[in-house]
PDB file as gemmi writes it, atoms N, CA and C in Angstrom:
CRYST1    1.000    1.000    1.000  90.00  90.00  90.00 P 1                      
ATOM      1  N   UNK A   1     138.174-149.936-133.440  1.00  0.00           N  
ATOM      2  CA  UNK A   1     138.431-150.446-134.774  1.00  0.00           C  
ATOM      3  C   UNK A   1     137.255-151.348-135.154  1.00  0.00           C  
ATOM      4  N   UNK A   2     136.843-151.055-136.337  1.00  0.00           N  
ATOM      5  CA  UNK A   2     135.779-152.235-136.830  1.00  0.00           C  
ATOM      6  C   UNK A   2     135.988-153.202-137.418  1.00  0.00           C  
ATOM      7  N   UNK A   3     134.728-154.324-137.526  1.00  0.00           N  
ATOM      8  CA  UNK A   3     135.252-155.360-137.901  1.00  0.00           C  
ATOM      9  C   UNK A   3     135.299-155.515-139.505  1.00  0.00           C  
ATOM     10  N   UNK A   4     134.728-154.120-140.318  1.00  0.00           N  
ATOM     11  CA  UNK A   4     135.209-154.334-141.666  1.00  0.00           C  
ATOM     12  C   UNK A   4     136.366-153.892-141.885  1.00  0.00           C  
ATOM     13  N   UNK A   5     136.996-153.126-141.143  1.00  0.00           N  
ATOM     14  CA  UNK A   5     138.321-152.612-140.888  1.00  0.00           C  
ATOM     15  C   UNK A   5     139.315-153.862-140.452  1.00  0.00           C  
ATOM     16  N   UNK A   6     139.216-154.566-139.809  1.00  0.00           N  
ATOM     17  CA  UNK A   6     139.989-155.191-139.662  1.00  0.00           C  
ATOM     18  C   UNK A   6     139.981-156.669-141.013  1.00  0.00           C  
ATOM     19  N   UNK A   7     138.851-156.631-141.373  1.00  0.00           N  
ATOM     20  CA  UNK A   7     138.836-157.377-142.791  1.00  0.00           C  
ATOM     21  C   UNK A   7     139.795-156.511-143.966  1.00  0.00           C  
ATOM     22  N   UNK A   8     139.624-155.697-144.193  1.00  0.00           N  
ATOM     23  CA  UNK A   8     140.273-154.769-144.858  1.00  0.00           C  
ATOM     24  C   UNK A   8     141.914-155.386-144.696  1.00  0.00           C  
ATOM     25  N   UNK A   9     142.086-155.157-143.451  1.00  0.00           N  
ATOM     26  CA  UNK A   9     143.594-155.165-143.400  1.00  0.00           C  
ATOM     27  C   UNK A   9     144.049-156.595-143.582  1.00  0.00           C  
ATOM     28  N   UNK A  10     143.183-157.822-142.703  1.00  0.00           N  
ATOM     29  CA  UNK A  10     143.507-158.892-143.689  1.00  0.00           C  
ATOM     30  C   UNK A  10     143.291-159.291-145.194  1.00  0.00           C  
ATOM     31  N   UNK A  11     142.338-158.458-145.950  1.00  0.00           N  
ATOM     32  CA  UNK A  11     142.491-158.570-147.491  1.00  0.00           C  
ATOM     33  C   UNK A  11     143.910-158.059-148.277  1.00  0.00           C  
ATOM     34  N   UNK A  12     144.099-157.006-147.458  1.00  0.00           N  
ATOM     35  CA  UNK A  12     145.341-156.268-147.773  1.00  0.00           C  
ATOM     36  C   UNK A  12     146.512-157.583-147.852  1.00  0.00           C  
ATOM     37  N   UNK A  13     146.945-157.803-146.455  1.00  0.00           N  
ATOM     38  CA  UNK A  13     148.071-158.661-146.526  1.00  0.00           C  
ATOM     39  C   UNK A  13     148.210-160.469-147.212  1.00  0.00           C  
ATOM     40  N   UNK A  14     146.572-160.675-147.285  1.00  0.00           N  
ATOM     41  CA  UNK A  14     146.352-161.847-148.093  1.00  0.00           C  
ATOM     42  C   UNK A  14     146.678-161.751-149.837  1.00  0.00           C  
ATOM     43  N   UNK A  15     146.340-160.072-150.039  1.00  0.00           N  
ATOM     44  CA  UNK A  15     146.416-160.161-151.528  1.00  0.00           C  
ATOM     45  C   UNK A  15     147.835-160.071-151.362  1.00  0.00           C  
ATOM     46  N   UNK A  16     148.481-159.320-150.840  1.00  0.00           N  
ATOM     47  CA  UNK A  16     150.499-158.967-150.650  1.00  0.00           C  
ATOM     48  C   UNK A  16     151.009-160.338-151.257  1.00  0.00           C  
ATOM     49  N   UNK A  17     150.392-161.043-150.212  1.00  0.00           N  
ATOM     50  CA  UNK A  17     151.207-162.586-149.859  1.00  0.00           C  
ATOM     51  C   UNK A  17     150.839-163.048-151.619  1.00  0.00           C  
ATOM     52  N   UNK A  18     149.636-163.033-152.026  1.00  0.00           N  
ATOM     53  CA  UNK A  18     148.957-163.661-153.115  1.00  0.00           C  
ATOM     54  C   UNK A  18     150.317-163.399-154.388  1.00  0.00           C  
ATOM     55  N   UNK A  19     150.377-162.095-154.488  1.00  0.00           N  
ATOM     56  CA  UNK A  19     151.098-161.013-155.204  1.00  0.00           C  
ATOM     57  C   UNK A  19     152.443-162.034-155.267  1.00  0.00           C  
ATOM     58  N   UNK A  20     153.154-162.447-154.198  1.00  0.00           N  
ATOM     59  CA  UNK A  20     154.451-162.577-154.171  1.00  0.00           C  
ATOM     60  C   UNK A  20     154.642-164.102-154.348  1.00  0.00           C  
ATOM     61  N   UNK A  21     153.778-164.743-154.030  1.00  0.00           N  
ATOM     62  CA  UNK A  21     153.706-166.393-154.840  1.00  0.00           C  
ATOM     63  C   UNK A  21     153.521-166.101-156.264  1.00  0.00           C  
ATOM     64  N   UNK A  22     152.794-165.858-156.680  1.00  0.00           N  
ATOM     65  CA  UNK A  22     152.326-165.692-158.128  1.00  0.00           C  
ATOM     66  C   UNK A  22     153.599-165.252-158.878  1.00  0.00           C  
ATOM     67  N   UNK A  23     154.717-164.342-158.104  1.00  0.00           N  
ATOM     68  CA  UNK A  23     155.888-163.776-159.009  1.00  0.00           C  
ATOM     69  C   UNK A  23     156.546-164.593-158.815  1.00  0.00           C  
ATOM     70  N   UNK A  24     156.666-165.227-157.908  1.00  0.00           N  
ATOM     71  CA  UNK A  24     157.825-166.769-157.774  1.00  0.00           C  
ATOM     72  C   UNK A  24     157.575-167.545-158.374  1.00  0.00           C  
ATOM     73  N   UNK A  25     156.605-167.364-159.096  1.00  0.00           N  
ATOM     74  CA  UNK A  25     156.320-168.847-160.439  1.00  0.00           C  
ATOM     75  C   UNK A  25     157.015-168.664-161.232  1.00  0.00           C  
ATOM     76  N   UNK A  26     157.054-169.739-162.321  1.00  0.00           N  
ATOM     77  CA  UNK A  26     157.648-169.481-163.115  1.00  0.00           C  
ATOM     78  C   UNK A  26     156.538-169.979-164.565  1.00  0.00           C  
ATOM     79  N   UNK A  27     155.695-169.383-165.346  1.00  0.00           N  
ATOM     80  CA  UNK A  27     155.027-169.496-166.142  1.00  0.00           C  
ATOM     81  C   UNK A  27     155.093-170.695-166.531  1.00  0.00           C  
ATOM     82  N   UNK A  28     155.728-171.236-167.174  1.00  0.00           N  
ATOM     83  CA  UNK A  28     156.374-172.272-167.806  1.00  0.00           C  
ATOM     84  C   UNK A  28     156.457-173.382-167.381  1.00  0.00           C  
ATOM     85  N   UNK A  29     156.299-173.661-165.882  1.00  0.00           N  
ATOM     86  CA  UNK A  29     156.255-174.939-164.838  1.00  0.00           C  
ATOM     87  C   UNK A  29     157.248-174.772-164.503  1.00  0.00           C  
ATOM     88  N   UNK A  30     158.560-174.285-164.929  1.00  0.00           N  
ATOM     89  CA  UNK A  30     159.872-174.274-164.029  1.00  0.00           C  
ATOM     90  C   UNK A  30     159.861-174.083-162.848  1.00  0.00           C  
ATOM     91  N   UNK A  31     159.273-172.428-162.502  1.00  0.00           N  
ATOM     92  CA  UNK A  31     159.229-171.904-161.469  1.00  0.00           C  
ATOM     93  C   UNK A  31     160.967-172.025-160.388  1.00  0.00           C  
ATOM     94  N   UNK A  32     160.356-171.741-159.025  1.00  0.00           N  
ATOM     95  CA  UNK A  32     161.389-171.840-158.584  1.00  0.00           C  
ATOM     96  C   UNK A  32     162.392-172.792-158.019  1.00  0.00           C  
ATOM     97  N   UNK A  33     161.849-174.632-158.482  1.00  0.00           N  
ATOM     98  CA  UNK A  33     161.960-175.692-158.562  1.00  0.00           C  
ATOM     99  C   UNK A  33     163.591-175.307-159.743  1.00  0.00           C  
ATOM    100  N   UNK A  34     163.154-174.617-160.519  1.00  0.00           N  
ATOM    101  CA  UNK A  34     164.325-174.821-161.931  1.00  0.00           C  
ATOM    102  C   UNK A  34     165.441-174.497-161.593  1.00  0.00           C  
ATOM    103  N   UNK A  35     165.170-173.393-160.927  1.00  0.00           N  
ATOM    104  CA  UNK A  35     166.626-172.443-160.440  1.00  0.00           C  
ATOM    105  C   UNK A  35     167.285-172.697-159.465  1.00  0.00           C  
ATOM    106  N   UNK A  36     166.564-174.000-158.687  1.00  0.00           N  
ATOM    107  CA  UNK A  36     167.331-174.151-157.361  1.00  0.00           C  
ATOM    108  C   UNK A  36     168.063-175.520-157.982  1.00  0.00           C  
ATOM    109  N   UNK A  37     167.993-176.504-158.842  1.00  0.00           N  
ATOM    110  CA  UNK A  37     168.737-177.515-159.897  1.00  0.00           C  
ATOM    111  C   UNK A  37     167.886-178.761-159.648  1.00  0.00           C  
ATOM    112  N   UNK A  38     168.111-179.383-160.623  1.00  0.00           N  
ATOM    113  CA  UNK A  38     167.509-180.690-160.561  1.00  0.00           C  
ATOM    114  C   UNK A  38     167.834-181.806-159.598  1.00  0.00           C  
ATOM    115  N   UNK A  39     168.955-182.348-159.182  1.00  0.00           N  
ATOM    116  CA  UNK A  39     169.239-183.028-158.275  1.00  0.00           C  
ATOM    117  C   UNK A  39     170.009-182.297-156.757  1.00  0.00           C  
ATOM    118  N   UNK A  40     170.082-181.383-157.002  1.00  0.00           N  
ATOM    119  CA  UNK A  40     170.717-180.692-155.928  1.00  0.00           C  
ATOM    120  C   UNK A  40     169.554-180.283-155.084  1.00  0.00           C  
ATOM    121  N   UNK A  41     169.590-179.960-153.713  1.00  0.00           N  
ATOM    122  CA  UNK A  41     168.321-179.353-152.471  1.00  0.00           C  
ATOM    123  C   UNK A  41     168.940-178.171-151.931  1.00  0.00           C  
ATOM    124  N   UNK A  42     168.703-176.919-151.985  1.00  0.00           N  
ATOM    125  CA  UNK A  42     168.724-176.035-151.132  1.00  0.00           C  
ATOM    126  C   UNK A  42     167.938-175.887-150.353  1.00  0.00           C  
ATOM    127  N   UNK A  43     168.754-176.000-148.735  1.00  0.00           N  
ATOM    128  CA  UNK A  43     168.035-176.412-147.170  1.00  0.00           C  
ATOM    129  C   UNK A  43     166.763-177.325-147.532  1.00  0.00           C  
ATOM    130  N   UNK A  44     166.694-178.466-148.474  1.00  0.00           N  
ATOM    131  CA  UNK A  44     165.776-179.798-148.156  1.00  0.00           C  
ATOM    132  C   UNK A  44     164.527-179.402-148.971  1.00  0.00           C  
ATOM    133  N   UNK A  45     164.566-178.534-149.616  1.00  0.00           N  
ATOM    134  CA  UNK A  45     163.193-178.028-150.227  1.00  0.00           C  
ATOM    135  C   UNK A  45     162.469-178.883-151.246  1.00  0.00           C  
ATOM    136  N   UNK A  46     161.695-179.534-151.466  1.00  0.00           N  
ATOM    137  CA  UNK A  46     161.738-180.473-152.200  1.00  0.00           C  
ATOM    138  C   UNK A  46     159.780-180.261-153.107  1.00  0.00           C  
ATOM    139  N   UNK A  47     159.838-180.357-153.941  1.00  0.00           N  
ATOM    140  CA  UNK A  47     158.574-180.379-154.859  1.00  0.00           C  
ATOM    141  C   UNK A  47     158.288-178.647-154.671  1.00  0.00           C  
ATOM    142  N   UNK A  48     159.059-177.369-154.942  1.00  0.00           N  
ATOM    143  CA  UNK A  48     158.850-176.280-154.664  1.00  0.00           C  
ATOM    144  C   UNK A  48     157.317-175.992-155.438  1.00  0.00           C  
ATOM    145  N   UNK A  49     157.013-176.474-156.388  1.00  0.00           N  
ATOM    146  CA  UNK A  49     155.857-176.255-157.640  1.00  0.00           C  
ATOM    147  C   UNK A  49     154.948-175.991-156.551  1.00  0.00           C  
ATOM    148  N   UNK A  50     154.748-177.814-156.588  1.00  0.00           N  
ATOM    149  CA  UNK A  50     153.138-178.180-155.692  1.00  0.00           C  
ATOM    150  C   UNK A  50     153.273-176.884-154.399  1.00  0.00           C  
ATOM    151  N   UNK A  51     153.991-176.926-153.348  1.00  0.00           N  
ATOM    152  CA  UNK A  51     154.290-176.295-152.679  1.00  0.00           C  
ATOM    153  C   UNK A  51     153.434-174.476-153.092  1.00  0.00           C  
ATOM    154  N   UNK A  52     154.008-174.189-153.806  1.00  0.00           N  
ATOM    155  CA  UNK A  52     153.706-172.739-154.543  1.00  0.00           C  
ATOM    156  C   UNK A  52     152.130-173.210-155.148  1.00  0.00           C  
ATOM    157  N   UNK A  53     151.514-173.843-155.777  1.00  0.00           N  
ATOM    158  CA  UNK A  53     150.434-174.296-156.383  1.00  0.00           C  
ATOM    159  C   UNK A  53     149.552-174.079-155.120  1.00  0.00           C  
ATOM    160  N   UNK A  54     149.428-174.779-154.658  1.00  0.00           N  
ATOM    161  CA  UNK A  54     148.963-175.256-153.505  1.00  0.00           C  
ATOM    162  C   UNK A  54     148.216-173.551-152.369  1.00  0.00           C  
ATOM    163  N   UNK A  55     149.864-173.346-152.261  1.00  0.00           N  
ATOM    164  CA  UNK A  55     149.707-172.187-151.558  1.00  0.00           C  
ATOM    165  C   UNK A  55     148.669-170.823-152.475  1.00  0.00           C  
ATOM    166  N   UNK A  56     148.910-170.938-153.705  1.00  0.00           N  
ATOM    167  CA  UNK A  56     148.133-169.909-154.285  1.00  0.00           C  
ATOM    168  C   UNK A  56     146.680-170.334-154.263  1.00  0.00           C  
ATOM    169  N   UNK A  57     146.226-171.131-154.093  1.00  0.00           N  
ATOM    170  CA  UNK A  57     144.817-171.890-153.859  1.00  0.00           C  
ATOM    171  C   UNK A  57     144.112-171.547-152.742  1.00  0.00           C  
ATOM    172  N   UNK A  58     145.157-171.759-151.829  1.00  0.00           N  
ATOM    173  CA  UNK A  58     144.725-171.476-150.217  1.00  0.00           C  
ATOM    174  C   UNK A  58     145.143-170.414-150.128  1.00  0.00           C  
ATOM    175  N   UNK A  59     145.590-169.168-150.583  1.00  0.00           N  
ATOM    176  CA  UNK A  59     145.435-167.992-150.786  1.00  0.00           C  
ATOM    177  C   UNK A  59     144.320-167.109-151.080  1.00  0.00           C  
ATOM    178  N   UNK A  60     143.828-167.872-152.400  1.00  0.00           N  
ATOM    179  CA  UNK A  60     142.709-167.578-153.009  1.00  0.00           C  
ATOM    180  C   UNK A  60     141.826-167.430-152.729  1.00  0.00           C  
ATOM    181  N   UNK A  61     141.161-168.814-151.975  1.00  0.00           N  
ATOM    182  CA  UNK A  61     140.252-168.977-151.394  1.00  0.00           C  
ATOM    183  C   UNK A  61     140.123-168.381-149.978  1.00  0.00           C  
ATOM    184  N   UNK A  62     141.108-168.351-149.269  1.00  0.00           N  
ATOM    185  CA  UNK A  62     140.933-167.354-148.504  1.00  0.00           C  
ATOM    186  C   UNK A  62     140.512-166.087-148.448  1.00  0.00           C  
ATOM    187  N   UNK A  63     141.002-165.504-149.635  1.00  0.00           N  
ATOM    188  CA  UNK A  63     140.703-164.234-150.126  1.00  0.00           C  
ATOM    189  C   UNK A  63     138.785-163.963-150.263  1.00  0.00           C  
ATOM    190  N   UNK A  64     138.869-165.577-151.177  1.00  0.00           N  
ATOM    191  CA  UNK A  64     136.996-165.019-151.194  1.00  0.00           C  
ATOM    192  C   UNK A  64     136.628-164.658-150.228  1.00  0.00           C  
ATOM    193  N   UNK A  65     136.787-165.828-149.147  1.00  0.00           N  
ATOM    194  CA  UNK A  65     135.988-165.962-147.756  1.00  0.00           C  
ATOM    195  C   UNK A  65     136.341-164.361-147.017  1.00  0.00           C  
ATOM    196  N   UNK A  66     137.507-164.164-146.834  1.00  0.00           N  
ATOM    197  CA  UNK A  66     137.729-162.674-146.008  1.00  0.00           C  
ATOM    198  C   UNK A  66     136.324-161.861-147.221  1.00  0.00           C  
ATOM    199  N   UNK A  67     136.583-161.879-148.299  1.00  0.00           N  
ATOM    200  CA  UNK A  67     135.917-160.694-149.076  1.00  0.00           C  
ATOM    201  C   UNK A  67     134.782-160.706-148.735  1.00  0.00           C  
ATOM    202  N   UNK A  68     133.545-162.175-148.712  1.00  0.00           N  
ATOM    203  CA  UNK A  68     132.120-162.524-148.709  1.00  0.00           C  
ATOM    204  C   UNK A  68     132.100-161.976-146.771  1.00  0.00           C  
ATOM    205  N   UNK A  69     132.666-162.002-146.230  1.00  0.00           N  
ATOM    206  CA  UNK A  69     132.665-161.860-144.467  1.00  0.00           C  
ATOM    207  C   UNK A  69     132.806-160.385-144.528  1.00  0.00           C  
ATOM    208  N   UNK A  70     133.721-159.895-144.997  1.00  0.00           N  
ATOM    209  CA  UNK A  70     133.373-157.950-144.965  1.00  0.00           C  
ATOM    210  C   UNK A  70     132.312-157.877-145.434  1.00  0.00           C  
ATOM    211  N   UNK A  71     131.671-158.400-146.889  1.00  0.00           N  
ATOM    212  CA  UNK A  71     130.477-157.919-147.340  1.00  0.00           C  
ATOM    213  C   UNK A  71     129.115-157.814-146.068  1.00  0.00           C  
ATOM    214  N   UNK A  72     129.384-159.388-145.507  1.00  0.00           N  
ATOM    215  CA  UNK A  72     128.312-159.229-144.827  1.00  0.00           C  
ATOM    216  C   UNK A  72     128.325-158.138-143.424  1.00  0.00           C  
ATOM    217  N   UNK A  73     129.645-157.916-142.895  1.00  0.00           N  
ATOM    218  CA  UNK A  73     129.745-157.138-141.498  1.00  0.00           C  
ATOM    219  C   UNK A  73     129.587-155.647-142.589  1.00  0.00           C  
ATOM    220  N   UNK A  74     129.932-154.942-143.578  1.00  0.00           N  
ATOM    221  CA  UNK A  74     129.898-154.179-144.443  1.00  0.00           C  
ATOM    222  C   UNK A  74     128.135-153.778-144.286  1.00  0.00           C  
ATOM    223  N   UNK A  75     127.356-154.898-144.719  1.00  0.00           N  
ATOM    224  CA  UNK A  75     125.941-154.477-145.628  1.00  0.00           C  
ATOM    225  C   UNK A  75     124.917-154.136-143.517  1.00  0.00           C  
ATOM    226  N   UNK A  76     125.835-154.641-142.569  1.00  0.00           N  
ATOM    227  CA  UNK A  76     125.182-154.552-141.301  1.00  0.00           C  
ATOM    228  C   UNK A  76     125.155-152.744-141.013  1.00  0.00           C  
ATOM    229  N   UNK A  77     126.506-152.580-141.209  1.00  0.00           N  
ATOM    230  CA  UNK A  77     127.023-150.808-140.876  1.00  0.00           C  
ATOM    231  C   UNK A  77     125.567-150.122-141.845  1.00  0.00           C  
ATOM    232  N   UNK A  78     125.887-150.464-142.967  1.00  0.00           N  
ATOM    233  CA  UNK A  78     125.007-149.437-143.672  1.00  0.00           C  
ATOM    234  C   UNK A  78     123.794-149.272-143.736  1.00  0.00           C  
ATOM    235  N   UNK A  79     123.191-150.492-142.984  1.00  0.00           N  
ATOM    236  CA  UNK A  79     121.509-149.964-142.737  1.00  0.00           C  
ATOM    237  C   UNK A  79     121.454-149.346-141.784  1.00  0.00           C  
ATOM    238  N   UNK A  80     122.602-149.211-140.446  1.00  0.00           N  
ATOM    239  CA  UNK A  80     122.120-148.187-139.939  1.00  0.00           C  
ATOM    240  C   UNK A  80     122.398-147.036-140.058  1.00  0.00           C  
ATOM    241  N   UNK A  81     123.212-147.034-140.692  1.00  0.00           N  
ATOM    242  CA  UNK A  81     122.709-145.693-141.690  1.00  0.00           C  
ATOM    243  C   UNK A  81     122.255-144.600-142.325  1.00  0.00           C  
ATOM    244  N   UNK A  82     121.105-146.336-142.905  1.00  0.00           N  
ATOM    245  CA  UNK A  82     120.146-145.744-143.188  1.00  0.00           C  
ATOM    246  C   UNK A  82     118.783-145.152-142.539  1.00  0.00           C  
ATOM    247  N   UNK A  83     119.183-145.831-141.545  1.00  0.00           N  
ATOM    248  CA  UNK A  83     118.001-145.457-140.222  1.00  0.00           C  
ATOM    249  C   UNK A  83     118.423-144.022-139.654  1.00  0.00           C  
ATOM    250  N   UNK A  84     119.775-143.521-140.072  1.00  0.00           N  
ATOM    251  CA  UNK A  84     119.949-142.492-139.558  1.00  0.00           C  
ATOM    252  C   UNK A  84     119.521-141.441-140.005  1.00  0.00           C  
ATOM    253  N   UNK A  85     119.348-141.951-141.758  1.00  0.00           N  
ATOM    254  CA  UNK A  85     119.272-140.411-142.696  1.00  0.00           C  
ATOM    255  C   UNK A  85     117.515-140.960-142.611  1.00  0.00           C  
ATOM    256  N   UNK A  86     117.028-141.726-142.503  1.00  0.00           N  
ATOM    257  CA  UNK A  86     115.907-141.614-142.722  1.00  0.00           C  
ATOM    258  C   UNK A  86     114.997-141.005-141.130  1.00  0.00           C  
ATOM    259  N   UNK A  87     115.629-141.051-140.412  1.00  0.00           N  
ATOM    260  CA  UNK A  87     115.322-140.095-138.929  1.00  0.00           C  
ATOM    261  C   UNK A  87     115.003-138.861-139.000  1.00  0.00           C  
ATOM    262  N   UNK A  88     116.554-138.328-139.588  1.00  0.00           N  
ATOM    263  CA  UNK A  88     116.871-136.849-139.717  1.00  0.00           C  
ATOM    264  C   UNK A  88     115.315-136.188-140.942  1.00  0.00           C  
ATOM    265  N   UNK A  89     115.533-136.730-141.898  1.00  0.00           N  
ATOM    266  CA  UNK A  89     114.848-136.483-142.619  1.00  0.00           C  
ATOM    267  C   UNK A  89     113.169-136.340-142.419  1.00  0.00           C  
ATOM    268  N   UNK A  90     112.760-137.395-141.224  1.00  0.00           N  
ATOM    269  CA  UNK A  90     111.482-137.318-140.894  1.00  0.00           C  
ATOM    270  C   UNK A  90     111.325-136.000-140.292  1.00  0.00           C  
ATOM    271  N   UNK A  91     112.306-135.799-139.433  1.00  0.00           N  
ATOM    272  CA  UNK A  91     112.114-134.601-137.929  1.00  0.00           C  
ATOM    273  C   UNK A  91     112.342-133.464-138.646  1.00  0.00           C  
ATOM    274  N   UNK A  92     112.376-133.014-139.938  1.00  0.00           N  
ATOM    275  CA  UNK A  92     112.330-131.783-140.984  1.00  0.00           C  
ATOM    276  C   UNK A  92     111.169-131.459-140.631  1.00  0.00           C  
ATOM    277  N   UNK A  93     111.000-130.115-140.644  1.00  0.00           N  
ATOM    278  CA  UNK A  93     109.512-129.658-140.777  1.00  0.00           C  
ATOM    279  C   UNK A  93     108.742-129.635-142.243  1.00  0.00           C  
ATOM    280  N   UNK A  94     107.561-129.926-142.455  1.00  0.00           N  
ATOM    281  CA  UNK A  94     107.222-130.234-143.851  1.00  0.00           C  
ATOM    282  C   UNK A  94     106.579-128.480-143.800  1.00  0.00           C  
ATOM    283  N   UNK A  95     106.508-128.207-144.954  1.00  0.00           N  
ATOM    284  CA  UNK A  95     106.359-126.859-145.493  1.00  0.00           C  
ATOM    285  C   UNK A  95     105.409-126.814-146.269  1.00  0.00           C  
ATOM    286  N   UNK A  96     104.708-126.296-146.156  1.00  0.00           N  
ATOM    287  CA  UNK A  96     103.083-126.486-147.452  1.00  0.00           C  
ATOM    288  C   UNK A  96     102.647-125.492-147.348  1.00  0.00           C  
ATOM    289  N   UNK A  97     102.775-124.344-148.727  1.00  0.00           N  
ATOM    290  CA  UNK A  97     101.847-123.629-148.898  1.00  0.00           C  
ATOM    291  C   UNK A  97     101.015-123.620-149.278  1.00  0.00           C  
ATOM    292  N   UNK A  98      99.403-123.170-149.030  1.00  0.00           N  
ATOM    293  CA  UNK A  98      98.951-123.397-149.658  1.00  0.00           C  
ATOM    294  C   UNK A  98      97.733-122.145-150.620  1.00  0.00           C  
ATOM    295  N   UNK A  99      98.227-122.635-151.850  1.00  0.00           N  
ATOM    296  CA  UNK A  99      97.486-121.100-152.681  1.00  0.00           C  
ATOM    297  C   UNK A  99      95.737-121.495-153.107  1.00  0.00           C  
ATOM    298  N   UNK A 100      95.314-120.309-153.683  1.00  0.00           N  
ATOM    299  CA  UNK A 100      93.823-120.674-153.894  1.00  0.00           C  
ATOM    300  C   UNK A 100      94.223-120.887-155.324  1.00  0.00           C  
ATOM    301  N   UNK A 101      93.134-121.690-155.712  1.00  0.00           N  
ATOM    302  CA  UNK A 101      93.389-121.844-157.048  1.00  0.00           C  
ATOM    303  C   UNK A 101      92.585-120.435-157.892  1.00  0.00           C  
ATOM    304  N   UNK A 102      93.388-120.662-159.171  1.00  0.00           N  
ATOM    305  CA  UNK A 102      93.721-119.570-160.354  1.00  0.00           C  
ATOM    306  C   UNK A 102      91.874-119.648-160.705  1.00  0.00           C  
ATOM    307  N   UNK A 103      91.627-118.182-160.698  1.00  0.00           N  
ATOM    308  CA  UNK A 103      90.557-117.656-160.966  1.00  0.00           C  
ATOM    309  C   UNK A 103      90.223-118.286-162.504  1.00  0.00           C  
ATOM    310  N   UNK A 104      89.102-118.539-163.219  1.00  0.00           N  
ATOM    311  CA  UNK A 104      88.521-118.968-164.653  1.00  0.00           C  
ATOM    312  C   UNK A 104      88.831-117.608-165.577  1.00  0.00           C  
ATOM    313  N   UNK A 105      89.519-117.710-166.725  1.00  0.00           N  
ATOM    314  CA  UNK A 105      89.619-116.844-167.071  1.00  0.00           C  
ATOM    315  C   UNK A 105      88.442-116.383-168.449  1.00  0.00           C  
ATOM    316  N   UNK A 106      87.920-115.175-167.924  1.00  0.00           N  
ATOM    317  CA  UNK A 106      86.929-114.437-168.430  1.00  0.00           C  
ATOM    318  C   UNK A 106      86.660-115.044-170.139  1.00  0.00           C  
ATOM    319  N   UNK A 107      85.626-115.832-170.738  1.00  0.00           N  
ATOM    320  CA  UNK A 107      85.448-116.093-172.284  1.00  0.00           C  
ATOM    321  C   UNK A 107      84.661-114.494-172.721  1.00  0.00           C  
ATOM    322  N   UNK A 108      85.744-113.992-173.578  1.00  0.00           N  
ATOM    323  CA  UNK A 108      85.293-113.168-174.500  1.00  0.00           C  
ATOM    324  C   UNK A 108      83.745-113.621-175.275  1.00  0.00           C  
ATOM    325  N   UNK A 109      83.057-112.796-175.260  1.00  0.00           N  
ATOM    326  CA  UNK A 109      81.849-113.373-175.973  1.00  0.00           C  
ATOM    327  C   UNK A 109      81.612-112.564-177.615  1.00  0.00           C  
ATOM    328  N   UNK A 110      81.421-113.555-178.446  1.00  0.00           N  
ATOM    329  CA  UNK A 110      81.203-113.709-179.889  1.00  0.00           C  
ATOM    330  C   UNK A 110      81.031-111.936-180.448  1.00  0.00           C  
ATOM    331  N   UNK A 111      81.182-111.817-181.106  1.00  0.00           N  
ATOM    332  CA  UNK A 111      81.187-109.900-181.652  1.00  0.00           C  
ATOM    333  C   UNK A 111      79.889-110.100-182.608  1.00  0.00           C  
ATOM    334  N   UNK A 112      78.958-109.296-182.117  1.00  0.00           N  
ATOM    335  CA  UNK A 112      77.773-109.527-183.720  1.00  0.00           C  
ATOM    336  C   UNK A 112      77.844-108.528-184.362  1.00  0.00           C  
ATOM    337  N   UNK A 113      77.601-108.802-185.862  1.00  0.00           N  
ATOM    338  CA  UNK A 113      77.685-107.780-186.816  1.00  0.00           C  
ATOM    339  C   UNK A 113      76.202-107.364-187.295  1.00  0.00           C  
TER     340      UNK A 113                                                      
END                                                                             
């Protein structure tokens, strides 16, 4: 397994996670702070916003960093590559025919009357 491959699969589950905070918001600032009530705590949860805020940040930014780290293990794979096609391509046999050049063609000379 490679290591842009395995970037891959953590971009995958970083954006998932990204995906599913972002729907637990609630546009509006409510979020999921609103629905759980104002003075009441379900299991102790307390400032759900910041909590969710927070987390989409350090989501985010995670996300760059995985993305800029494939680029670079990414741009390593493909020069060699390019060393490969540019190998193959040398060890072709070059082909050159070569013709004589095109004879001068004959000047008609002037007609006298």
């Amino acid at each position: 397994m490679s290591t842009f491959t395995i970037f891959l699969v953590l971009i995958t589950i970083v954006c998932f996670l990204l995906i599913i905070v972002i729907m637990v918001q609630n546009p509006k600032g409510g979020g999921l702070s609103s629905s759980i009530g104002g003075s009441t705590q379900m299991g102790g949860v307390q400032k759900t916003t910041d909590f969710l805020d927070k987390s989409t940040w350090v989501l985010a930014g995670a996300l760059i960093v995985l993305v800029l780290l494939s680029s670079l293990s990414f741009s390593g794979s493909l020069s060699d590559n390019n060393k490969i096609i540019d190998a193959s391509q040398s060890a072709a046999p070059k082909t050159t025919e070569k013709t004589a050049p095109a004879a001068p063609k004959p000047v008609a000379a002037p007609v006298k009357k």
